[in-house]
N, C-alpha and C positions, 0 to 999 in steps of 0.2 A: 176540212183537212187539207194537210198539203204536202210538197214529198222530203221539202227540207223545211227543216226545223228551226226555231232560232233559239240559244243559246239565253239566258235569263243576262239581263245588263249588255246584252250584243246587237250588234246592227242584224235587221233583217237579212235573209240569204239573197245571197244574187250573183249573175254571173256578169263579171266585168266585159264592159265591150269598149277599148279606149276611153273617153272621158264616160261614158255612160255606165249605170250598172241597171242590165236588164230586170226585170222582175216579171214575172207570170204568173196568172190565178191559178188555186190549186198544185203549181210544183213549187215558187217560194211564198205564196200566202194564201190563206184559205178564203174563201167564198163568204161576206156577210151581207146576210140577210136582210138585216136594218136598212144598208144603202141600198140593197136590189129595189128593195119596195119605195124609200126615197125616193129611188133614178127614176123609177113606173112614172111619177108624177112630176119631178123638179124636169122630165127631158120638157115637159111642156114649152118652159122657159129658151132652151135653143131652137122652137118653133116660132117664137116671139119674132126674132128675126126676119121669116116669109112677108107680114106687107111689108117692112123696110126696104127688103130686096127688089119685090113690087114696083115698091112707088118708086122710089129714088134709080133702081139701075134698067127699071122696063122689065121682069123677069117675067113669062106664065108660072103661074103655082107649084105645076109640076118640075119645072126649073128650078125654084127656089125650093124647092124640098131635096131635088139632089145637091143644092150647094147644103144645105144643113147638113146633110151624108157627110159630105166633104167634111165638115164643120167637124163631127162625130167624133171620124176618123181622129184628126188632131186633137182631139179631149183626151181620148184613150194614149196618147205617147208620154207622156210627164211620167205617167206610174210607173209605164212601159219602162222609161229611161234611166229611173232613178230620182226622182222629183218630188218630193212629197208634197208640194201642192193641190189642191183640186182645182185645175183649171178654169179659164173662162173666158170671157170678152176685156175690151180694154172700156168696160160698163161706162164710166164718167166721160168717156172721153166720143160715145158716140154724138152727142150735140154738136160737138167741134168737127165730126168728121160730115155729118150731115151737113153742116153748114159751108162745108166746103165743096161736097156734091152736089148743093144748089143749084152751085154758078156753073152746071155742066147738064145739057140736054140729057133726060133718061131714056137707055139706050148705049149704042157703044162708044158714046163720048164719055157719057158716066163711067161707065166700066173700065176705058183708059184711064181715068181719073183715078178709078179709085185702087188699080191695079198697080200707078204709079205712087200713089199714098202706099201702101199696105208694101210695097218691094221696099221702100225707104226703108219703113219701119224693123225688116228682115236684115237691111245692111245696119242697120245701127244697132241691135240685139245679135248680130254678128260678129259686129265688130269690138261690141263689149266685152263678147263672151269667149270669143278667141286672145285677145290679145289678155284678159284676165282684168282689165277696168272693172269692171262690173262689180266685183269685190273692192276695190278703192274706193269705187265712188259710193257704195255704201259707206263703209270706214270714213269717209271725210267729207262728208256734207252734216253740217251739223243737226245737234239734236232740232234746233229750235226750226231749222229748213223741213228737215223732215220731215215734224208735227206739222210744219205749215202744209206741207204738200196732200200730207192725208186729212187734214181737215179742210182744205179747199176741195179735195173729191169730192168729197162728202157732203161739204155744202151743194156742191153742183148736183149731184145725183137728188138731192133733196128738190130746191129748186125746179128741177125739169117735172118735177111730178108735181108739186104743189104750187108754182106758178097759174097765173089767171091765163086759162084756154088749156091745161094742162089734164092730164086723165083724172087726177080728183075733181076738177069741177066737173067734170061727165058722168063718173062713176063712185059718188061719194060714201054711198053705202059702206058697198061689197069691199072700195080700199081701205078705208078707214076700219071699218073692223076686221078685217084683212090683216093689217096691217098691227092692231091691238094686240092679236090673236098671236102672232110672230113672236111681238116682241114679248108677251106676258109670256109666255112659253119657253121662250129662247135665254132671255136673260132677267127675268124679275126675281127678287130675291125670297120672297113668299113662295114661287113657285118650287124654288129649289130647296125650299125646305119641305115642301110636299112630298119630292122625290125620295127626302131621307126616310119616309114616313111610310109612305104608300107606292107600294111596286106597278101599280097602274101609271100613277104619275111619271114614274122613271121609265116604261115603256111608250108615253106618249111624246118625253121630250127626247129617245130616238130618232123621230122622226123629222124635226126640225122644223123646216118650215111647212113642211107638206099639211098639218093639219087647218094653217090658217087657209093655204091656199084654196082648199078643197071646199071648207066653209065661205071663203070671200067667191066662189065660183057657183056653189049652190045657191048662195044668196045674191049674185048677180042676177043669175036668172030669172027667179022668183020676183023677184023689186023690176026686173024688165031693163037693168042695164046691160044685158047681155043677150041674144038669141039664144033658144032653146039649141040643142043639138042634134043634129042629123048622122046618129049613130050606123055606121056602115062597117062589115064583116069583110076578112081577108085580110092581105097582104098590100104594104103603100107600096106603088107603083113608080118611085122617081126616076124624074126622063133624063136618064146618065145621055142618053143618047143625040138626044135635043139642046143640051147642054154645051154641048160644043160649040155650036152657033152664038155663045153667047162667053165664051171666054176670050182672052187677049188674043189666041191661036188663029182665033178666024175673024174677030172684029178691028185687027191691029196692034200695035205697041203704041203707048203714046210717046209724043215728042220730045226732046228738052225741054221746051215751055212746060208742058205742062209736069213734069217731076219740079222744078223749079217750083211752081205754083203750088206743089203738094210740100214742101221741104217744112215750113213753117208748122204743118198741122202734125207732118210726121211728129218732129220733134217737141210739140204738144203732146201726142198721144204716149210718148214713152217717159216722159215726167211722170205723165197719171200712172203710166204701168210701174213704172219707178216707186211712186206711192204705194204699186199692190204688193211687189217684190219687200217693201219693207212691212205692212202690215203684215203677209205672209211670213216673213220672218219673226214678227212678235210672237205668232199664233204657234210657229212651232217650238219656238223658244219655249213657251209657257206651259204649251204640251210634253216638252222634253225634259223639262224641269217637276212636272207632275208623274211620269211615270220615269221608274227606274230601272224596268224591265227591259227597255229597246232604248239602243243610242241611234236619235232623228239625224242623219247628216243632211244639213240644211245648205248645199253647194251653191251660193249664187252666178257663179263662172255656166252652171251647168244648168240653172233656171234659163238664162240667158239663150244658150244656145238651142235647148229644147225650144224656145218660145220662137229662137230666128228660123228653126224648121219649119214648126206652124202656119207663122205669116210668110212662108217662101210656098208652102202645099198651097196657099190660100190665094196668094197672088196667080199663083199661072193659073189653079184649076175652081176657084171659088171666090173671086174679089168680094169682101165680106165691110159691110158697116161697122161692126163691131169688132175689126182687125183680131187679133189673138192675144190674147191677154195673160198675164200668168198666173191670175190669180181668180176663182169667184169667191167674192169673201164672204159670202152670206153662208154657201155652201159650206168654205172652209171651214169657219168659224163653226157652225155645230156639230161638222164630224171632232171636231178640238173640242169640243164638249161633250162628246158621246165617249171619245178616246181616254178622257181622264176618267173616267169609272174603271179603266180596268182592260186586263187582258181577254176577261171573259167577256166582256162589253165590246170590244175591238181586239182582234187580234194583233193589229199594226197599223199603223197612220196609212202602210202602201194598200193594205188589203182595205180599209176603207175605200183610198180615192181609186185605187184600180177596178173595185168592184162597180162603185158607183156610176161612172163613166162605160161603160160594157156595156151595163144593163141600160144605163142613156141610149148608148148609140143601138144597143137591138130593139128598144123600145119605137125608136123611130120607123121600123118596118112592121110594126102591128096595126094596122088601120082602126079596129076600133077604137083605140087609144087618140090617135091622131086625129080621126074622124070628130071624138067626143071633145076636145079641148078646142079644136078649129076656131069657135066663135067665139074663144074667152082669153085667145090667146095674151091679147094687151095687159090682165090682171095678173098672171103670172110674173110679167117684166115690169112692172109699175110695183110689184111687194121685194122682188130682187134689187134691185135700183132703192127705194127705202131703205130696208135691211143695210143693203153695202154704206148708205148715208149716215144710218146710227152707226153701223158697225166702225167707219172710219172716223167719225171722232171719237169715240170712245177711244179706240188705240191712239189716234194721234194727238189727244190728250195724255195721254199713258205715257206718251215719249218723251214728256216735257219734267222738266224737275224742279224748277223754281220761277217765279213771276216775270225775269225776261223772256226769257223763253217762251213763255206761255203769250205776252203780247204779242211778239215776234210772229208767232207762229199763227196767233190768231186772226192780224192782221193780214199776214200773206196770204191766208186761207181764203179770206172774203175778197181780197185783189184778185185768185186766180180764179174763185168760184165766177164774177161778174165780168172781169173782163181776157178772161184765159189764162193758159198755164204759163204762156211766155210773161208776161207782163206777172204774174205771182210770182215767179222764181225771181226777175229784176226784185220785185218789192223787196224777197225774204233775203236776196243778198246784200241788199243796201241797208236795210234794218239789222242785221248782222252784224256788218262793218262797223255800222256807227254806235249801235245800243249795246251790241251783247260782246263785242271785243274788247280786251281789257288795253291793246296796244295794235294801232292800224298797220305796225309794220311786223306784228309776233302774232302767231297763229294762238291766241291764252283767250278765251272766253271766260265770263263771272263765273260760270260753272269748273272749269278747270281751277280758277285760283280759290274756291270755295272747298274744292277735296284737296289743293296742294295745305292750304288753314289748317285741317283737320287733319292732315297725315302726320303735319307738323306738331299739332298737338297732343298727339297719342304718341 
């Protein structure tokens, strides 16, 4: 229950705060259920980050469990702000950001490193989101760029997993069925006939991914890809305190060089988030279009700015591998499938992702919880990384409407997946110009002259 109501065919209640319009559990949307017990299990997944933080910036444990706090914190503002998102990492884009911490001692070189990455990243989702770009550059980048962009994430997320030395060759089992488990569940079309049939079925794909993952973690176990766990009682302990020692405040600022050195990978990681802001927008599109009870306002001005909060909390008090991202599409994607059943199934796209994110971030100070997933962490973020892989071509196939396009985009997709997002955008702008424009000096693609035919002919 909650203390305002919304109005049948009306936008959710909220109270306006300049570009933001706040929202809160229980006074504008009620408490569900389905995503608490979700969150219990998917927070695993922003633990997944602890050895990155490890290895790559020198953190101890308890370190890296207060930057996950940090991490928390920011998941829960999008609902907060008016965002219908479910938040997450900039996922495809951590290989490019890893590979840029390399070339930096770990420790507080790293940490200037990446503190200067992840600041960039807050002025350019800054500066999209204030001056209103942000909405343009959705609007005119074309269809076939687009598609290209979400199916080069998607390639890459795949790749980093199923590449040789990669967590399938270690852990073949527990991912691979893992990984079946998801997708039968999430999007097979048998399966969703099950759910018209039987109410079991309809409460088990609820849950989204949390059934595969719970089975690819029992079954790690048992097969010996994963250590048992060493279940521990109380409350997690993260060293807010210790933490300091380890942020820009006390190990430095880095220099011009090195922001210079970070500029390239910046503006790598906001392509891919670029890719999520646009898959995010099919999702609620489709959602918006399914239900005619709540109008979804889908703000990209104001994805933008919530996101350059984020990575500006993340830069001074959490330098983060996985920067901030606007989208987790795995997540998204099956509260968007839980949300089309119904008002009684979801009360509202906000009280999904605002519940989900909550009970994420309390879930992190329960130690049995935390205690229990410790050693399995890597399978949770190897089935998220998957998922986000299908789920982005699927969409960015979706985006395309006819056979240029779809070369177009296919092609970019595997330039950016192998050799980066700089060099995929080059490709999909050049393949544009020359294949899919009908005149190199008139903004007319095949597809515009294709509906101006048909407008003509009705």
């Amino acid at each position: 229950m909650q203390v305002y109501k919304r109005a049948h065919g009306a936008e959710q209640p909220h109270w306006p705060c300049g570009p933001f319009k706040i929202r809160l559990p229980f006074i504008h949307y009620r408490w569900e259920a389905a995503e608490m017990l979700q969150a219990l299990i998917m927070f695993v997944v922003s633990l997944g980050m602890i050895p990155l933080l490890q290895t790559y910036l020198g953190l101890p444990y308890e370190v890296a469990l207060a930057y996950v706090v940090v991490c928390g914190v920011g998941f829960m503002l999008p609902a907060l702000l008016g965002v219908p998102f479910v938040p997450g990492w900039i996922t495809p884009g951590i290989p490019v950001v890893l590979l840029f911490l390399g070339n930096f001692e770990p420790g507080p070189e790293a940490i200037q490193a990446l503190f200067a990455l992840q600041f960039l990243v807050f002025l350019i989702f800054l500066f999209l989101g204030i001056t209103r770009l942000g909405t343009v550059l959705v609007r005119l980048i074309p269809n076939s760029m687009k598609g290209g962009i979400i199916i080069g994430a998607g390639i890459a997320a795949l790749i980093g997993e199923i590449d040789a030395g990669g967590r399938l060759a270690n852990t073949p089992v527990s991912l691979v069925l893992g990984s079946l488990i998801c997708l039968y569940l999430m999007f097979s079309v048998s399966f969703q006939g099950l759910t018209q049939r039987f109410p079991l079925a309809r409460k088990v794909v609820n849950y989204g991914m949390v059934p595969g993952i719970l089975i690819a973690i029992f079954v790690g176990i048992a097969t010996g890809e994963y250590a048992m766990p060493d279940v521990q009682f109380g409350i997690t302990a993260p060293a807010f305190g210790e933490m300091w020692n380890y942020l820009p405040f006390t190990v430095g600022f880095p220099d011009a060089q090195v922001f210079m050195l970070a500029v390239p990978t910046a503006v790598i990681a906001y392509v891919i988030a670029f890719g999520d802001i646009i898959v995010g927008q099919s999702l609620m599109q489709r959602a918006d279009e399914l239900r005619t009870d709540e109008v979804i306002e889908n703000n990209i001005d104001r994805v933008h700015l919530v996101t350059a909060i984020r990575n500006a909390l993340h830069a001074f008090f959490a330098p983060y591998p996985g920067l901030a991202g606007p989208l987790w599409t795995a997540v998204a994607a099956t509260m968007a499938e839980r949300y089309k059943y119904g008002r009684h199934a979801m009360e509202s796209i906000y009280s999904g992702a605002g519940t989900f994110w909550i009970s994420g971030f309390l879930a992190l100070f329960i130690l049995p919880l935390v205690s229990f997933f410790q050693p399995v962490l890597p399978i949770a973020l190897s089935l998220t990384l998957i998922l986000t892989g299908y789920i982005c071509l699927m969409v960015g196939f979706e985006q395309l409407q006819n056979n240029t396009e779809r070369g177009i985009a296919g092609t970019m997709g595997v330039v950016l997946a192998v050799y980066g997002a700089g060099w995929g955008l080059a490709a999909g702008a050049v393949l544009y110009i020359l294949v899919e424009r009908t005149h190199l000096l008139k903004f007319r693609s095949v597809s515009d002259v294709k509906t101006t035919s048909q407008e003509g002919a009705q």
